[in-house]
C-alpha positions as CSV (number, residue, x, y, z in Angstrom):
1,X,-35.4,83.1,83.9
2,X,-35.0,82.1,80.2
3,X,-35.6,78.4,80.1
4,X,-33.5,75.8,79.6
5,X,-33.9,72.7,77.6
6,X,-32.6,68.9,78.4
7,X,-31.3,68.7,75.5
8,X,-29.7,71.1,72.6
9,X,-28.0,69.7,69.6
10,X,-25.5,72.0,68.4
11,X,-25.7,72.1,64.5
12,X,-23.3,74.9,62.8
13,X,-22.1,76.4,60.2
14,X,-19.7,73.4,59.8
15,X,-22.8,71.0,59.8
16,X,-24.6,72.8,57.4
17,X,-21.6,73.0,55.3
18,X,-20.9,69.7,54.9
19,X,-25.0,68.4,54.6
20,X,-24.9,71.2,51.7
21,X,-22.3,69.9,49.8
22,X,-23.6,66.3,49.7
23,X,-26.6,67.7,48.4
24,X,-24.9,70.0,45.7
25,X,-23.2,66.3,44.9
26,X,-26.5,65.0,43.7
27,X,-25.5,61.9,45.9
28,X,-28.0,61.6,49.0
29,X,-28.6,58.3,49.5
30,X,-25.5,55.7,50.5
31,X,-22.3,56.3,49.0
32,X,-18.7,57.5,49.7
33,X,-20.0,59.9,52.4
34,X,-21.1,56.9,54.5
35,X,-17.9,54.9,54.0
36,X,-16.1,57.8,54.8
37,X,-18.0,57.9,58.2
38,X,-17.3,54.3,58.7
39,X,-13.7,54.7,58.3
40,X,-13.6,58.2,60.8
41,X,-15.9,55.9,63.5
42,X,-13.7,53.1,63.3
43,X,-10.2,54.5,63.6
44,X,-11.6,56.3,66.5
45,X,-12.7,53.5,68.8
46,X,-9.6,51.7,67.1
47,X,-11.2,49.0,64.6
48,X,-10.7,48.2,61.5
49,X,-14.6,48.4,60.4
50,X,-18.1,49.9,60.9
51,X,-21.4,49.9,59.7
52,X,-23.5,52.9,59.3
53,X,-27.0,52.2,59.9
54,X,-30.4,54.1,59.9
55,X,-31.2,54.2,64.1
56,X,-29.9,52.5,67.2
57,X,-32.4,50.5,67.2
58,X,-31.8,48.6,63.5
59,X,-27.9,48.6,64.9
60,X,-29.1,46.6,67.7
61,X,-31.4,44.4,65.5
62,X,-29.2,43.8,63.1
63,X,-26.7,42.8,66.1
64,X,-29.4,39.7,67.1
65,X,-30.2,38.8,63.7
66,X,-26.2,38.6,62.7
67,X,-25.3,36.1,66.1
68,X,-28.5,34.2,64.8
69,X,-30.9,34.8,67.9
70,X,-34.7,33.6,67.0
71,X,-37.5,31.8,68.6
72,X,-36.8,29.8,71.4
73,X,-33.6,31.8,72.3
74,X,-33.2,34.1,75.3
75,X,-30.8,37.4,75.7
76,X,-30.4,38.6,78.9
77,X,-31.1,42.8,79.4
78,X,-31.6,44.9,81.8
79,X,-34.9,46.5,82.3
80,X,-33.4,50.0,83.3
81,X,-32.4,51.3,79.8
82,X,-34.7,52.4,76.4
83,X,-37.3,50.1,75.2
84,X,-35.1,49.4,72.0
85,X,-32.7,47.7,73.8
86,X,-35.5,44.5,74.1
87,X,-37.7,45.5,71.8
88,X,-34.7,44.3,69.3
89,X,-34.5,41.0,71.3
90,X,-38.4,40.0,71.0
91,X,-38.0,41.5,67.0
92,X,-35.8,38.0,66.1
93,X,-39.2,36.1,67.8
94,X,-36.1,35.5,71.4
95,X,-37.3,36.3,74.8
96,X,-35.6,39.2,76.6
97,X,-34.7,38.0,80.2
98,X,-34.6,40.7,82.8
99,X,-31.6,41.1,85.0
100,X,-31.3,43.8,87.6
101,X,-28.7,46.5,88.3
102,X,-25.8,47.0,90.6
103,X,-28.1,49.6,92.8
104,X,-26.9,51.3,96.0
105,X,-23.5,51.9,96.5
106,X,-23.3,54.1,99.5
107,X,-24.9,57.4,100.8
108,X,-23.6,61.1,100.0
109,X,-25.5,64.5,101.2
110,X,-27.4,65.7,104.1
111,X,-30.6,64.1,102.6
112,X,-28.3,60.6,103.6
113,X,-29.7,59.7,99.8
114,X,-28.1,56.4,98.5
115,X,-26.0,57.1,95.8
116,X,-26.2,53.7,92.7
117,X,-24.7,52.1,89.7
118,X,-27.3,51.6,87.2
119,X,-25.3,49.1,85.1
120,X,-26.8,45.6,84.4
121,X,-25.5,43.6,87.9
122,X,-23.0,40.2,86.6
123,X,-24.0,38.4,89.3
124,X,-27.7,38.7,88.4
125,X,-26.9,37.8,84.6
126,X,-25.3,34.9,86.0
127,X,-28.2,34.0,87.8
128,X,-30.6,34.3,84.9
129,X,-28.2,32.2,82.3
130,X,-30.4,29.4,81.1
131,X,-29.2,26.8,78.6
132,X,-31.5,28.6,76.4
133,X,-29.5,31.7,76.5
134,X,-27.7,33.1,73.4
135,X,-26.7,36.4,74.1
136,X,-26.4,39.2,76.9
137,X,-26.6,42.9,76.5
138,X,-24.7,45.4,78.2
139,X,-26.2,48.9,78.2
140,X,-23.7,51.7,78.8
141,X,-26.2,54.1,80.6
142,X,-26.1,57.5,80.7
143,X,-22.1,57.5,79.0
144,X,-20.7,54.8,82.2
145,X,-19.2,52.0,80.7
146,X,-21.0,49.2,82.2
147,X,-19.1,46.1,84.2
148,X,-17.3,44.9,80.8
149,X,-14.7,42.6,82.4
150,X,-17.1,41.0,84.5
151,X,-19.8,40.6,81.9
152,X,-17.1,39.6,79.2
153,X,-16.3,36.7,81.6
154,X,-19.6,35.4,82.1
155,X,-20.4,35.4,78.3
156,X,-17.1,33.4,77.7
157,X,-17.7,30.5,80.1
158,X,-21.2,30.2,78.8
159,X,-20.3,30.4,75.0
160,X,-23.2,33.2,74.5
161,X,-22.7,36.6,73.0
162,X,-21.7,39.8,74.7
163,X,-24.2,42.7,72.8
164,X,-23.0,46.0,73.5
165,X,-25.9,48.9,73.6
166,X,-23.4,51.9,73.6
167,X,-26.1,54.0,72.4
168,X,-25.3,56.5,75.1
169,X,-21.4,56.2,74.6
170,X,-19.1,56.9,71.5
171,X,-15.6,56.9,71.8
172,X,-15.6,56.4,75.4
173,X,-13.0,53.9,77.5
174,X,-12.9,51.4,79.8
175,X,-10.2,49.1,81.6
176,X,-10.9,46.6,78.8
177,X,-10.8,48.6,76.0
178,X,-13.0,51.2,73.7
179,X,-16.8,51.1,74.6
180,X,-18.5,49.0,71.7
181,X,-14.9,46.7,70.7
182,X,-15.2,44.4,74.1
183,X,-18.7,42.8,73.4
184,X,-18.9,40.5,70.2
185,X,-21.2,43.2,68.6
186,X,-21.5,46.8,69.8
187,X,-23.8,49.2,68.5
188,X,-24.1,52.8,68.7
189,X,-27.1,55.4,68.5
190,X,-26.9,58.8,67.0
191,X,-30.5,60.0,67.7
192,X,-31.3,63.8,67.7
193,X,-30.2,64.0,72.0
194,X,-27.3,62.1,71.6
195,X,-23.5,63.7,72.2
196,X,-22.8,62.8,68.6
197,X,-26.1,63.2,66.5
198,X,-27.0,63.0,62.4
199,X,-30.7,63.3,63.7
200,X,-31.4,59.8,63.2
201,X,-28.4,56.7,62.4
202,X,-26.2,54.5,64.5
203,X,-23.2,52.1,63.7
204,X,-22.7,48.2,64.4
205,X,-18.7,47.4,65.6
206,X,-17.9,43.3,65.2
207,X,-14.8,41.3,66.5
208,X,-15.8,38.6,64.1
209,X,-15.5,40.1,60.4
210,X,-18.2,37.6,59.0
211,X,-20.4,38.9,61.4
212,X,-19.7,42.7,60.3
213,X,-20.3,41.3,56.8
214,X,-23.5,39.7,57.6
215,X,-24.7,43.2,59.3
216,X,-23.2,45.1,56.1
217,X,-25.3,43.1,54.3
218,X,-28.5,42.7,56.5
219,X,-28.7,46.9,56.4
220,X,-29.7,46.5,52.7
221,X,-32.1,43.9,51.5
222,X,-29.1,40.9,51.9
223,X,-27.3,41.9,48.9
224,X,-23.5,41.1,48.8
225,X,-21.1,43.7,46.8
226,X,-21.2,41.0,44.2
227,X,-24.9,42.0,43.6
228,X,-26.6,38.2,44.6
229,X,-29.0,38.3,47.8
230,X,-27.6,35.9,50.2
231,X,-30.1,36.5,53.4
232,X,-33.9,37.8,54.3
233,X,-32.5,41.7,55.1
234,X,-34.3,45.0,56.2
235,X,-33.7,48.3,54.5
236,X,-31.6,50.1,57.7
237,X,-29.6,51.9,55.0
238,X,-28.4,55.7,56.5
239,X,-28.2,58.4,53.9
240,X,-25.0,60.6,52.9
241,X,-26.3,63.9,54.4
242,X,-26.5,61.9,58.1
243,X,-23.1,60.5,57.6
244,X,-21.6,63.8,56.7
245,X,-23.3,65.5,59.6
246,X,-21.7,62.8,61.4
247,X,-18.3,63.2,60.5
248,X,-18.1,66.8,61.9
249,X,-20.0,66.0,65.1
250,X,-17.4,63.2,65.3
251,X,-14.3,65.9,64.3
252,X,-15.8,67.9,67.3
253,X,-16.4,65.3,70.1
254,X,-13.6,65.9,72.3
255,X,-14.7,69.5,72.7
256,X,-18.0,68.5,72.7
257,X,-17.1,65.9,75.8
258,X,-14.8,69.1,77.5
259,X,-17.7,71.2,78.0
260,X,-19.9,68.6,79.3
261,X,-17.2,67.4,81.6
262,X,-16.9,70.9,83.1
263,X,-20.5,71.0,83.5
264,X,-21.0,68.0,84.9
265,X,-18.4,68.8,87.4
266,X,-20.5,71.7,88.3
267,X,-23.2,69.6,89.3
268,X,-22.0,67.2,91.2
269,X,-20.5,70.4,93.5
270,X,-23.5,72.2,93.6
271,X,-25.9,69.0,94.1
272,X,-23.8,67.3,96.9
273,X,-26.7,68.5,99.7
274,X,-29.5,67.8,97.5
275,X,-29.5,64.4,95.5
276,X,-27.3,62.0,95.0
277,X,-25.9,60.8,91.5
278,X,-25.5,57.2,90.0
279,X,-21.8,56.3,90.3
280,X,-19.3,54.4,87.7
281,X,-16.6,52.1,87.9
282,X,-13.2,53.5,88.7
283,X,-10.6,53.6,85.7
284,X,-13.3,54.5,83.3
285,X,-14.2,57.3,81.3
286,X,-17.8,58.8,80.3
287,X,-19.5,59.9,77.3
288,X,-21.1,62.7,79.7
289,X,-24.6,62.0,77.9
290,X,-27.1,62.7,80.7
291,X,-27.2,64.2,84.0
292,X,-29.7,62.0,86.4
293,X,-29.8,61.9,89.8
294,X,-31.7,60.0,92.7
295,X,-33.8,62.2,94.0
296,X,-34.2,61.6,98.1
297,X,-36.5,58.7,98.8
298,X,-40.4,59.3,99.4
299,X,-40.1,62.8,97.5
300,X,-43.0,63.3,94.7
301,X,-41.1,63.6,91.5
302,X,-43.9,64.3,89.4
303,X,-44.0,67.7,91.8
304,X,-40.9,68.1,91.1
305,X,-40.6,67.9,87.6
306,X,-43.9,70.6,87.4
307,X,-42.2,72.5,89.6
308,X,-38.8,72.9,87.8
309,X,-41.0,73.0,84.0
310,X,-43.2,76.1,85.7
311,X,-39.7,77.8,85.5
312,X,-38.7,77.1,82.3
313,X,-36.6,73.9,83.3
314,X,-37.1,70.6,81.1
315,X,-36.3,67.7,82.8
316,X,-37.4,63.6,81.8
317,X,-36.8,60.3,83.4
318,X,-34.6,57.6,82.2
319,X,-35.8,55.5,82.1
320,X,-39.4,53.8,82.8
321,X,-38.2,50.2,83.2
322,X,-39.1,48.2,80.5
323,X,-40.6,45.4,82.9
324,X,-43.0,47.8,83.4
325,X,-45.0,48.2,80.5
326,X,-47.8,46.6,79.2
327,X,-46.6,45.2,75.7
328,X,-43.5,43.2,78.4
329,X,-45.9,41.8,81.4
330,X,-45.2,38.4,81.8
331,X,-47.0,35.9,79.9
332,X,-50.1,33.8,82.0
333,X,-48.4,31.4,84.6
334,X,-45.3,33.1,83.9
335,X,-43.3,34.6,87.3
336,X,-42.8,38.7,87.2
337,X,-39.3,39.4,87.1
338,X,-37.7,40.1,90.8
339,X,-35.6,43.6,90.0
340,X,-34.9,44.9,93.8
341,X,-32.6,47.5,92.7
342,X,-34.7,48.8,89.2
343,X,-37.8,48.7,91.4
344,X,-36.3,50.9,94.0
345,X,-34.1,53.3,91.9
346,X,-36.3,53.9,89.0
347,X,-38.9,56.0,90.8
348,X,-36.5,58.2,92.2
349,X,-34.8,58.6,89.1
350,X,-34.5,62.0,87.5
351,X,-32.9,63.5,84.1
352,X,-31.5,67.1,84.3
353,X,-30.7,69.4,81.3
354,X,-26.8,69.0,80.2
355,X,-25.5,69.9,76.6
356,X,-23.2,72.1,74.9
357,X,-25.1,75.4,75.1
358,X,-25.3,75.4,78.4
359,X,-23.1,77.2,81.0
360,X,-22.2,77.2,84.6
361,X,-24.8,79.8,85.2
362,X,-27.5,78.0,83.9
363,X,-26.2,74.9,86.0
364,X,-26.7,77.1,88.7
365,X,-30.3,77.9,87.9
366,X,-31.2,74.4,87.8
367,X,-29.8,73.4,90.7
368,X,-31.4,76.5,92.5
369,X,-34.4,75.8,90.9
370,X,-34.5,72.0,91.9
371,X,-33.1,72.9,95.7
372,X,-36.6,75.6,95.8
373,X,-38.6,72.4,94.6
374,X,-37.6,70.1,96.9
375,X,-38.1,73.3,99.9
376,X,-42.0,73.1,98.7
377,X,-42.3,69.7,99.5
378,X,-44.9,68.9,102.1
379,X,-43.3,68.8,105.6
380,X,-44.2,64.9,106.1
381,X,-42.4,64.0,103.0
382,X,-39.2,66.0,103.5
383,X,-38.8,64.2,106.9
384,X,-39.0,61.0,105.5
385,X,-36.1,61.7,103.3
């Protein structure tokens, strides 16, 4: 069987195109490319503005440093999602506060596996809110819009800020509104394995225009348009050839987000006896950005995953919580963080291959493939499942 990756970004002759003729222009760095970008992001999710920035992770930075987070301050996150989202946190000198997720739902499948929402729980945040809190981040995982409405609330009554980490979801909607225009700031990835990609870049989205202008200014140095440095900044400044990449990934979405629909679909039909899938709220839409499942409890996924690589099947796991590594252990007479629902879910966590270039009969092979790994584990294990 020819293998098949978990990711694929599909680069064409449009892409090259349009990266060709920027450098042709003699223009590379910032410039009209990257407004143009701005203006194509923002009409999509329906804003007036955007800010093109170097990676996620500076959108997300930027986002602290622009609601004024520092030491002493806290911002709630969960600890299922990409280090970035508190590495950005603990880059102002605040504290990231762990909050668990929503977890099981319900059971699907012979296997009786419990199926789960892996957004950030409200009722947790809630629970973590401290007078020191200034802001909490809601991570869109996997393309689900996370619990918006109830997170939205929570961040009103307590006068903090509502962070959006839509890394994993452009253009997507939800029963409040466009992914990235409910939170105060939202903020956008567009890594190499992301739906929409320019290799390496993001966007920041504000409701408050001063805020946008702080982060517009923040991406380069502090300068204002006037040509006077008004803050401490960073250089996050994207170039022209990832912002016209972007544009025609952008153009392209929709068909992009059709494929991986149908796929998707596929998987859930074929993987119904097998696994179960993480769940997201009714009324919403997805970005389609990963495939992971819950694998049946007390299987070895590490056998698993060699199992399904020894035929040519790439699989990863999103994500290691962050609660978990070394650099985020709590600090000497400091309590771990209780996180029920990460603690359980995470480990049974797995990623499956799911972009463009693939087709049904290569969703077929994974699933196949998967369904032969689980067979070949040992007979204790698969009746504990």
């Amino acid at each position: 069987m020819a293998g098949i990756s978990l990711v694929d970004p599909d680069i064409g002759p449009r892409e090259l195109e349009a990266v060709t003729r920027v450098l042709r222009s003699g223009w590379v760095s910032i410039g009209a490319e990257t407004a143009a970008f701005e203006a194509e992001f923002a009409a999509a999710v329906g804003v007036d503005d955007a800010v093109a920035v170097s990676s996620g992770t500076a959108a997300l930075h930027l986002a602290c440093v622009a609601l004024g987070l520092g030491p002493g301050d806290e911002a709630i996150v969960p600890s299922l999602t990409f280090v970035a989202t508190a590495s950005a946190v603990r880059m102002t000198g605040a504290r990231p506060v762990f909050a668990d997720i929503v977890g099981t739902t319900g059971t699907t499948g012979t296997t009786g596996s419990t199926s789960g929402d892996l957004g950030i729980d409200p009722h947790e945040v809630a629970a973590a809110l401290t007078p020191r809190t200034r802001a909490i981040v809601a991570v869109h995982f996997g393309g689900w819009p996370a619990d918006l409405a109830g997170l939205r609330v929570l961040a009103d009554a307590a006068g903090v800020a509502l962070i959006e980490d839509a890394a994993h979801a452009p253009v997507v909607r939800s029963p409040m509104g466009m992914v990235g225009t409910v939170g105060d700031v939202g903020c956008f990835s567009f890594h190499a394995t992301k739906n929409l990609t320019t290799g390496e870049g993001g966007m920041v989205l504000a409701r408050d225009p001063t805020v946008l202008a702080r982060v517009r200014a923040l991406r380069s140095h502090g300068f204002t348009p006037q040509g006077d440095v008004v803050d401490v900044g960073y250089n996050y400044r994207p170039t022209d050839m990832a912002a016209a990449l972007g544009r025609v990934q952008l153009a392209r979405l929709d068909d992009d987000r059709q494929v991986r629909r149908t796929l998707t679909a596929d998987y859930h039909r074929l993987l119904a006896p097998l696994a179960a899938r993480p769940v997201h709220p009714p009324g919403t839409t997805t970005a389609h950005h990963l495939m992971p499942i819950l694998l049946p409890g007390h299987v070895d996924r590490d056998a698993v995953q060699a199992d399904l690589l020894a035929g040519g099947i790439q699989t990863r796991v999103h994500y290691p919580p962050v609660h978990w590594y070394s650099a985020y252990q709590p600090a000497s007479g400091e309590a771990r963080p209780r996180l029920p629902h990460t603690e359980t879910l995470a480990p049974r966590l797995l990623t499956l291959p799911l972009h463009r270039r693939m087709t049904g009969g290569d969703v077929e092979a994974v699933v196949g493939a998967l369904a032969r790994a689980l067979a070949d584990q040992p007979a204790d294990v698969r009746r504990a499942v």
